[in-house]
TORNU-67235 format. One record per residue (C-alpha): residue number from 1; x, y, z. Coordinates in steps of 0.2 Angstrom, whole numbers, plus 5000, padded with zeros to 4 digits. Example, Ala and Ser with C-alpha at 12.3 -4.5 7.8 and 13.67 -1.06 7.14 Angstrom:
BEGIN
pos, px, py, pz
1, 5062, 4978, 5039
2, 5068, 4995, 5036
//
This chain:
BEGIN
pos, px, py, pz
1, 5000, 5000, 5000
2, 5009, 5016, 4995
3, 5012, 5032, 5007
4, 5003, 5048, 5006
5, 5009, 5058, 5019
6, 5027, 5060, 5029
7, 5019, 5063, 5045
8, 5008, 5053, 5055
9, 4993, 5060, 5067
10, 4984, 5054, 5079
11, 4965, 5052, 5081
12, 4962, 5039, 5093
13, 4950, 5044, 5109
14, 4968, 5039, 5118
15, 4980, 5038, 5121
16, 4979, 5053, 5110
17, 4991, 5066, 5099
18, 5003, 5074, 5112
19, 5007, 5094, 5109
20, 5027, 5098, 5105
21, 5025, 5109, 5124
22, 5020, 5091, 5132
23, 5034, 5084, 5125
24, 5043, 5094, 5130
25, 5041, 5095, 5147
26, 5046, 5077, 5145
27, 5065, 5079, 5143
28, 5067, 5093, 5154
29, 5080, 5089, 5167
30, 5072, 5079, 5181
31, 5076, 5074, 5199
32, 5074, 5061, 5213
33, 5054, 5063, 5217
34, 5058, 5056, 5233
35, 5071, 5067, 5239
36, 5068, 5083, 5232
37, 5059, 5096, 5242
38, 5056, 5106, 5224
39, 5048, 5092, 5216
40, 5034, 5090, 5231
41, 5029, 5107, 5231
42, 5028, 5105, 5208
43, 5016, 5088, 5213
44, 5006, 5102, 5227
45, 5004, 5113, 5213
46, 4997, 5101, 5200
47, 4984, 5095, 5212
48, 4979, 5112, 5216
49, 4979, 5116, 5197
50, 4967, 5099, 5196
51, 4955, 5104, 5210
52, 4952, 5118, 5200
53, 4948, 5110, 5183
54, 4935, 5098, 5191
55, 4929, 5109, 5204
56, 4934, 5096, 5222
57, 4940, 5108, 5235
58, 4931, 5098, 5246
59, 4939, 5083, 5241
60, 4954, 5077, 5244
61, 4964, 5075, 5227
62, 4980, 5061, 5220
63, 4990, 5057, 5207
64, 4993, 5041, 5207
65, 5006, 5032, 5196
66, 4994, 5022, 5184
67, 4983, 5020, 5169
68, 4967, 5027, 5174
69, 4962, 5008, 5177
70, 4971, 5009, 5191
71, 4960, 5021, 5201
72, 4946, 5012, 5193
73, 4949, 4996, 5203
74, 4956, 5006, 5220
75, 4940, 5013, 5221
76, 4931, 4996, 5219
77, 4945, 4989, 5233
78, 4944, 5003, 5245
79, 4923, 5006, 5245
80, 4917, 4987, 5243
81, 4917, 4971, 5257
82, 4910, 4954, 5253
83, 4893, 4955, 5251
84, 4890, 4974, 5248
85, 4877, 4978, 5233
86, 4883, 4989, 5220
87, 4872, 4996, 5208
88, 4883, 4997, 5190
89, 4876, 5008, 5179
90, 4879, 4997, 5162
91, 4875, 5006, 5144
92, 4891, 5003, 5140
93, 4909, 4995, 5138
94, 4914, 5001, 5154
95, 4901, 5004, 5163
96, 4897, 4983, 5163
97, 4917, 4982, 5165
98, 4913, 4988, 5183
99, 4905, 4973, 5189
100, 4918, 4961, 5185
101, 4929, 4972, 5197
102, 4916, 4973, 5210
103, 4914, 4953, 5208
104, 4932, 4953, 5211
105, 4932, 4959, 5229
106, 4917, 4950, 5232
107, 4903, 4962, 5231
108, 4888, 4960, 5222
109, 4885, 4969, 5205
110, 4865, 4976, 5202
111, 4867, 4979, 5184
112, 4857, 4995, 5176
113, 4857, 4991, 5160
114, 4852, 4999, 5148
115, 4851, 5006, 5127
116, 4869, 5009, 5123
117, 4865, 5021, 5111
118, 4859, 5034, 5124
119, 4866, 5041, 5140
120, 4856, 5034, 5155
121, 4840, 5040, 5161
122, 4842, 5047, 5180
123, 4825, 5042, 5184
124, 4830, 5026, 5181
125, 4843, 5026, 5193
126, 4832, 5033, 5206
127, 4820, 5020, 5204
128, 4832, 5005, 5204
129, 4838, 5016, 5221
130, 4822, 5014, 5228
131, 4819, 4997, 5222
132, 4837, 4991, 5232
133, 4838, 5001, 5248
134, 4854, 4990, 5253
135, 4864, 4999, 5238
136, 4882, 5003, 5247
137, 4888, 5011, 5231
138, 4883, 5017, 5214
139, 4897, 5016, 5198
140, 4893, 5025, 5183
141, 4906, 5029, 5166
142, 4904, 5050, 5162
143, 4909, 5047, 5143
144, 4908, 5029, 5138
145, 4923, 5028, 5124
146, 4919, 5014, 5115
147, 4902, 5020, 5109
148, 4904, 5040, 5114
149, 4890, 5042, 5126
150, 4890, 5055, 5140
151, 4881, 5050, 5156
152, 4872, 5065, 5165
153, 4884, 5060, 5181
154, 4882, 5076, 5191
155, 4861, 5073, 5193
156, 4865, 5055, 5196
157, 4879, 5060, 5209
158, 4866, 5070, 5217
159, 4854, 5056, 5216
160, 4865, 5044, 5226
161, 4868, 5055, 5238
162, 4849, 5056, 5242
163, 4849, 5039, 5246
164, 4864, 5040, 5256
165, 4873, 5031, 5241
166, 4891, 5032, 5237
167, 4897, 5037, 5221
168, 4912, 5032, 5210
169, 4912, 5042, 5193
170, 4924, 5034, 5179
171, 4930, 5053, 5171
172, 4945, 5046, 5161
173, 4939, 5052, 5145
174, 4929, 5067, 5148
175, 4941, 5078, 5161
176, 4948, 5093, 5153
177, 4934, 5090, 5138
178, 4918, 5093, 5148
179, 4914, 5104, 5162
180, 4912, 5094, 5178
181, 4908, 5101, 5197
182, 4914, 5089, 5209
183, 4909, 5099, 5226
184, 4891, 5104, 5219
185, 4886, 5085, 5213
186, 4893, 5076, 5229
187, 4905, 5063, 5218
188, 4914, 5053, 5229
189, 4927, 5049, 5219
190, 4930, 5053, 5201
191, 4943, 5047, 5193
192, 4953, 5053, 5178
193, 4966, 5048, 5169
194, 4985, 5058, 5159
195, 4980, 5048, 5141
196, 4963, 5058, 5135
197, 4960, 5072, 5134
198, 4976, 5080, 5144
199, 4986, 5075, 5130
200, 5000, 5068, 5141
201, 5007, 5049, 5138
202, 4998, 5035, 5150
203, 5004, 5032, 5166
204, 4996, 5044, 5179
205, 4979, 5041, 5188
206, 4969, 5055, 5196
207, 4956, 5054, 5209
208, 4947, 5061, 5221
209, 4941, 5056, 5237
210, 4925, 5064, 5247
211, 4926, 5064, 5266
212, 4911, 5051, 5264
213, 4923, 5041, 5256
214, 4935, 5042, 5267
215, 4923, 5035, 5282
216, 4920, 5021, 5270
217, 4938, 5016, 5268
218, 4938, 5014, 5288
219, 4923, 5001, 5286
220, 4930, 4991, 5272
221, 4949, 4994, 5277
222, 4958, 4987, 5262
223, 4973, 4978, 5268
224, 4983, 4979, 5250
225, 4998, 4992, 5246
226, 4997, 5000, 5230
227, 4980, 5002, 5229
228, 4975, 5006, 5244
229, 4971, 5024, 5247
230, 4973, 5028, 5267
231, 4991, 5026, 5263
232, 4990, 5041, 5253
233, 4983, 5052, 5267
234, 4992, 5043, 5280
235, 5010, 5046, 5270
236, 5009, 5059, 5259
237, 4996, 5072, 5267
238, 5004, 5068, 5285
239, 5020, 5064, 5284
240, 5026, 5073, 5264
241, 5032, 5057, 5260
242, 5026, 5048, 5242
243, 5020, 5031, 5248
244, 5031, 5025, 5234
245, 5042, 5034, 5219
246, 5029, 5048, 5206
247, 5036, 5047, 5190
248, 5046, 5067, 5187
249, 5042, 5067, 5169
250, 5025, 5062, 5169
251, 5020, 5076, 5182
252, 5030, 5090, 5171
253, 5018, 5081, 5155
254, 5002, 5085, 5167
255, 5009, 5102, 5174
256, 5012, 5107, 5155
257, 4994, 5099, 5150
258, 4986, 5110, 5163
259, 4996, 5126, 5159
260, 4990, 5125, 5142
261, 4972, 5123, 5148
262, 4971, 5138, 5160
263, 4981, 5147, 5148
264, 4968, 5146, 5135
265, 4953, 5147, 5146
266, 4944, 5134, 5152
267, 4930, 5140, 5146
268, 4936, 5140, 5128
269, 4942, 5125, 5129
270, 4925, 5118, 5135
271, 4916, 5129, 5121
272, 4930, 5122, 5107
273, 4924, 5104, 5113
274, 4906, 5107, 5109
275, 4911, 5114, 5092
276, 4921, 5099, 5089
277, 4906, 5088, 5092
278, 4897, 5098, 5082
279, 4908, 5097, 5065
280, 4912, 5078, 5069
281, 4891, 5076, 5068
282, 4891, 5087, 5053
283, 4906, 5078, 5042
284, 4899, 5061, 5046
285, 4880, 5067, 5042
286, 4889, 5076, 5026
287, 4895, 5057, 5020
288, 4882, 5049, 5022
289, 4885, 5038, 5038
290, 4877, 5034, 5054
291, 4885, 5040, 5071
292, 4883, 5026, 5083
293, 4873, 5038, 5099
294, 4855, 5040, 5093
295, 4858, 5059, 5096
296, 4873, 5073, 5098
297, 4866, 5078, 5115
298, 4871, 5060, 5121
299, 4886, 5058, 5113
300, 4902, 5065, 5121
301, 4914, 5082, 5117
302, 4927, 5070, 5115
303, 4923, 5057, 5104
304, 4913, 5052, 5090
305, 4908, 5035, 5087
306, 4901, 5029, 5068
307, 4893, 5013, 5062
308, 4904, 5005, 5048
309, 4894, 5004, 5032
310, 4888, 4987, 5028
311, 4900, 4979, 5015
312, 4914, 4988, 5022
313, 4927, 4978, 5033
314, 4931, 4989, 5049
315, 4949, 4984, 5050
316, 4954, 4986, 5034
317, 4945, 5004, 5033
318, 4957, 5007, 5049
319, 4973, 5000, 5042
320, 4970, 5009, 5025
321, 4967, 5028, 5034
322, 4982, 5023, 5046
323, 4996, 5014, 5033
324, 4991, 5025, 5017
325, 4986, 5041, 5024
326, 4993, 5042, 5041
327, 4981, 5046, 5052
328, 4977, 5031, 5068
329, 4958, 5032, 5069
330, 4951, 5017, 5083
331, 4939, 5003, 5083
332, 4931, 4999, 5095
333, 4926, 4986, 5108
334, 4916, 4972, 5117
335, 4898, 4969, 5106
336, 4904, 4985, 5097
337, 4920, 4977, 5090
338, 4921, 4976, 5069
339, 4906, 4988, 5069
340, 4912, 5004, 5075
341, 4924, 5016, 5070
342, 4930, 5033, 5082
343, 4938, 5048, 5079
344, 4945, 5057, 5096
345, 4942, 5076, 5097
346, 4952, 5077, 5112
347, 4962, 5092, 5122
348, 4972, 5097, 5105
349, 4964, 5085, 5092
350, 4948, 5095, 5094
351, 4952, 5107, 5084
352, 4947, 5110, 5064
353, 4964, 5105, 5060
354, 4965, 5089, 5067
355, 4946, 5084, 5062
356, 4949, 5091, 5045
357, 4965, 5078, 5043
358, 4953, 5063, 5053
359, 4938, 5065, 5042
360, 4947, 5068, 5026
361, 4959, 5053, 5027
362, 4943, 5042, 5034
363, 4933, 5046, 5021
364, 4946, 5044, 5008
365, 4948, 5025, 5013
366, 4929, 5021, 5015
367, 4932, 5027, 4992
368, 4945, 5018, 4992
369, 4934, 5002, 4999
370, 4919, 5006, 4988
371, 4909, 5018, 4996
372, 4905, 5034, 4987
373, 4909, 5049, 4998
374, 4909, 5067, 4993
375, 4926, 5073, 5001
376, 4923, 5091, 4998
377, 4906, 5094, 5007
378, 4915, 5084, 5023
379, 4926, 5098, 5023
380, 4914, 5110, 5021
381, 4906, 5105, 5036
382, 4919, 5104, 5045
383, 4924, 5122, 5042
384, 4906, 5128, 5045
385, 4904, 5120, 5061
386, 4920, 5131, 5068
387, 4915, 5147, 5058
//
């Protein structure tokens, strides 16, 4: 297959593009994290910087060295015993990938599910609340990646808390990208992860912990080490001491990521998401395909999920756009797999640049593979989606 491009982009919903400043920040001089008086008060300011993108001064805040699946299962490990009932809100990949970590620590899943092609109904939640007074917890995903739904997580947040339910919010994909309110909802945890849309490389997780939480943790007392969250507070809030070595270069990445943020506005950066859903609906509407969400309110500012035209072979269509134009678009997974394709418009990539190079190149392989596609009126678009 021959080359059409010199450079290579990247489209995926993460781990995503990462900007020249993010790199960086990689190869700046670095120091011993455990040692250095400096790099502890650079950590301090990262979280204060985080606090403020997600709105948790009432929370207690980490970094935690990890792909955000790690502060998936410490919050599972910290917040569940044998026995507890956990309601898993399940209208997606994800969101059903919570029961088989609360199965692992011996709790028992109350599955919600529900249409994957719509965000959940929070009326459905409160009944199912109702229904299962001896709920412990309540797990729900904010943006489902594999097929782009946003969850409404702050009404359901509040819901919980009604019912004297924890929450644990699954924010990976959706921090930085859409606006979320951690002190007005009552989220006990949220977690988030460096991959998405912060635009740094994988390895950090991000979490916070609600004082509620925190009196969970007491009942359950996980007895693990990595995972286990008192050690944080006991360690680092009390003593300044990392309960094991933070990675320099990774927390420079974040710093950087969030400098760019604030720099920007955070507000324009929310606004520039909602445009970059809007011209991703546009370009797929403009060639004639079918996004996967049954409308653009459900489906996130950070991703858009399409159903692969029948006849067309979905990894083929991604090897094409990815080996002869140069730009990594992702499938997707569990029943989705084979039948969706995704373009991320996350942190940098949502931008008309970047969704002008990911539409251009998807809709020149889906030609290549037999499906007509006018090129020029997904550009067009495109450009009148950000003007």
């Amino acid at each position: 297959m021959p080359r059409l491009f010199t450079d290579r982009f990247i489209l995926t919903p993460g781990p995503t593009e990462i900007p020249n400043r993010i790199r960086l920040a990689l190869i700046r001089e670095f120091t011993n994290p455990d040692l250095d008086p400096d790099f502890l008060e650079l950590y301090k300011g990262v979280v204060k910087k985080l606090k403020r993108l997600v709105n948790a001064e009432k929370s207690d805040l980490y970094i935690m060295i990890g792909e955000g699946m790690l502060g998936l299962e410490a919050a599972i490990a910290n917040l569940v015993k044998k026995n507890d009932k956990v309601l898993v809100i399940a209208n997606g990949v994800f969101g059903e990938g919570f029961a088989d970590l609360v199965r692992m620590y011996g709790g028992e899943p109350v599955l919600l599910e529900s249409n994957w092609r719509r965000a959940i109904d929070p009326s459905d939640v409160e009944r199912s609340l109702e229904k299962n007074r001896d709920i412990k917890l309540l797990t729900v995903v904010h943006c489902d990646t594999p097929s782009a739904i946003l969850n409404p997580v702050e009404e359901i947040a509040k819901i919980a808390r009604g019912f004297g339910v924890l929450s644990v919010v699954d924010a990976v994909s959706s921090i930085g990208g859409v606006p979320i309110n951690v002190d007005t909802s009552g989220i006990d945890i949220l977690i988030g992860g460096s991959q998405k849309v912060l635009n740094a490389p994988p390895g950090l997780t991000i979490i916070t912990i609600s004082q509620y939480a925190w009196d969970e943790t007491e009942r359950v007392k996980y007895n693990g080490f990595y995972l286990n969250l008192r050690i944080w507070k006991e360690e680092l809030d009390k003593e300044g001491i990392f309960p094991y070595t933070v990675s320099d270069p990774l927390i420079r990445a974040l710093d950087e990521s969030l400098n760019m943020i604030f720099e920007e506005g955070i507000e324009n950066v929310y606004e520039r998401h909602r445009k970059a859903r809007q011209a991703a609906w546009s370009a797929v509407e403009a060639a004639g395909l079918t996004p996967y969400p049954m409308k653009i309110e459900d489906s996130s500012p950070t991703v858009t999920a399409i159903e692969v035209p029948t006849g067309i072979d979905e990894a083929k269509l991604r090897e094409t756009t990815w080996k002869k134009y140069g730009v990594m678009i992702a499938g997707s997974w569990g029943k989705l797999k084979g039948k969706v394709v995704r373009i991320g418009h996350m942190g940098v990539q949502a931008s008309r640049n970047y969704l002008i190079l990911g539409f251009t190149a998807l809709a020149r392989a889906l030609r290549d593979l037999g499906f007509p596609i006018n090129i020029g009126k997904v550009v067009e678009a495109i450009e009148e989606s950000f003007h």
